[in-house]
C-alpha positions in Angstrom: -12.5 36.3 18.5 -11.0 39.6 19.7 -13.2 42.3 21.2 -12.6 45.9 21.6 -13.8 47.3 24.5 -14.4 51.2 25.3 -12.0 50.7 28.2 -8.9 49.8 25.9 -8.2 46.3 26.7 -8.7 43.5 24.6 -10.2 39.8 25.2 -9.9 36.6 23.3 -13.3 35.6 24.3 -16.4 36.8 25.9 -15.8 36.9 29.5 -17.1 33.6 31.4 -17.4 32.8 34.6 -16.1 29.2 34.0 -12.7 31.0 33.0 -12.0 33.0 36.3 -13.2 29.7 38.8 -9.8 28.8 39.8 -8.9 32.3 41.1 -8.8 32.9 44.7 -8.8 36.5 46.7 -7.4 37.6 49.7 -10.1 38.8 52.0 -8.4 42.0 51.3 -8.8 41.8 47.7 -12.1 40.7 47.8 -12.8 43.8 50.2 -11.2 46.2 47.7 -12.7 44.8 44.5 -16.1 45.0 46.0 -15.5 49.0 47.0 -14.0 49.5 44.0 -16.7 48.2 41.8 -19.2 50.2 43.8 -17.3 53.4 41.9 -15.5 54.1 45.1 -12.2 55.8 44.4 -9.2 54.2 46.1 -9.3 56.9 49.0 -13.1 56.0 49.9 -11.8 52.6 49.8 -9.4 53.0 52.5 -11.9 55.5 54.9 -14.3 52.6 54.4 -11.8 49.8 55.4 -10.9 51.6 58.4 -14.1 52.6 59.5 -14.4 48.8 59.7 -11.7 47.8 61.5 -9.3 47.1 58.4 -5.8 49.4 58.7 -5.4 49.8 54.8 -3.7 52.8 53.6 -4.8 54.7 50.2 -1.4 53.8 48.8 -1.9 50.0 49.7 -5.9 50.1 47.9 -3.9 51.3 45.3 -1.0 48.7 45.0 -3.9 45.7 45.5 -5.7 47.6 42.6 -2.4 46.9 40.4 -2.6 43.6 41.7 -6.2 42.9 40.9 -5.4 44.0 37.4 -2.7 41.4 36.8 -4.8 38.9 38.3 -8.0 39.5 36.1 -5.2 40.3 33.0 -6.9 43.7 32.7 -4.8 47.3 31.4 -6.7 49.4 33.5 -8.7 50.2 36.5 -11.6 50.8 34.6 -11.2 47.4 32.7 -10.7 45.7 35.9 -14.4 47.4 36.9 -16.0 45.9 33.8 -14.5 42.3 34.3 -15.8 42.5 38.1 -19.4 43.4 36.9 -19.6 40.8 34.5 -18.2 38.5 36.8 -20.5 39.4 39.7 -18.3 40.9 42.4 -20.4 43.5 43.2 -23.2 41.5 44.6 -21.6 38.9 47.3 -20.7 41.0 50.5 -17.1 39.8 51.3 -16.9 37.9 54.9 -14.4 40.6 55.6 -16.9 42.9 55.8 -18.7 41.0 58.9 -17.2 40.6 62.2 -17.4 37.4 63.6 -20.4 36.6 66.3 -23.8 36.0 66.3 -26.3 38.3 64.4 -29.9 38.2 64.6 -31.4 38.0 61.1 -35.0 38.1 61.8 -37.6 38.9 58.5 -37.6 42.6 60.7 -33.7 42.8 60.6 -33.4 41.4 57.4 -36.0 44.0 55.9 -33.5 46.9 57.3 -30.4 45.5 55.4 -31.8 44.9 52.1 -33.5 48.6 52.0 
């Protein structure tokens, strides 16, 4: 089966999870993707990254975008956007997001985070 998709890029198959198990990101990548997916542009990407500690130019969001795309076999930044929904990377907060230590993670605290 081939699918056409409004973002121009075509599939053999429905996506499935089972398909893309093997694939492992950098902690970068994974940082990126999940910004990314969240409709950030690839400069809000970068302020956000180095706001947390992670020196990442504009330029370099860009270049892992390309590399995302070849990874997930996608055309297109939008494409790659789709295939990350559907594949859940919007909803686990990458580990390079958290800086290592102890965190209290109370039912009080916990309430703040999810809100």
């Amino acid at each position: 089966i081939i699918i056409y998709t409004s973002s121009n890029y075509y599939v053999k198959n429905p996506i499935r999870k089972e398909d893309f198990m093997h694939i492992e990101l950098t902690r970068t990548q994974q940082m990126v993707l999940y910004l990314y997916v969240r409709n950030y542009s690839y400069k809000e990407v970068s302020i956000w990254l180095h706001s947390l500690g992670h020196k990442i130019s504009a330029a370099m969001v860009n270049k892992t975008l390309d590399q995302l795309k070849t990874i997930f076999n996608v055309r297109d930044k939008e494409a790659l956007r789709d295939v990350s929904l559907k594949l859940g990377y919007d909803t686990a907060l990458p580990a390079g997001f958290i800086r290592d230590g102890s965190y209290d993670v109370t039912d009080d605290v916990f309430d703040l985070w999810v809100i």
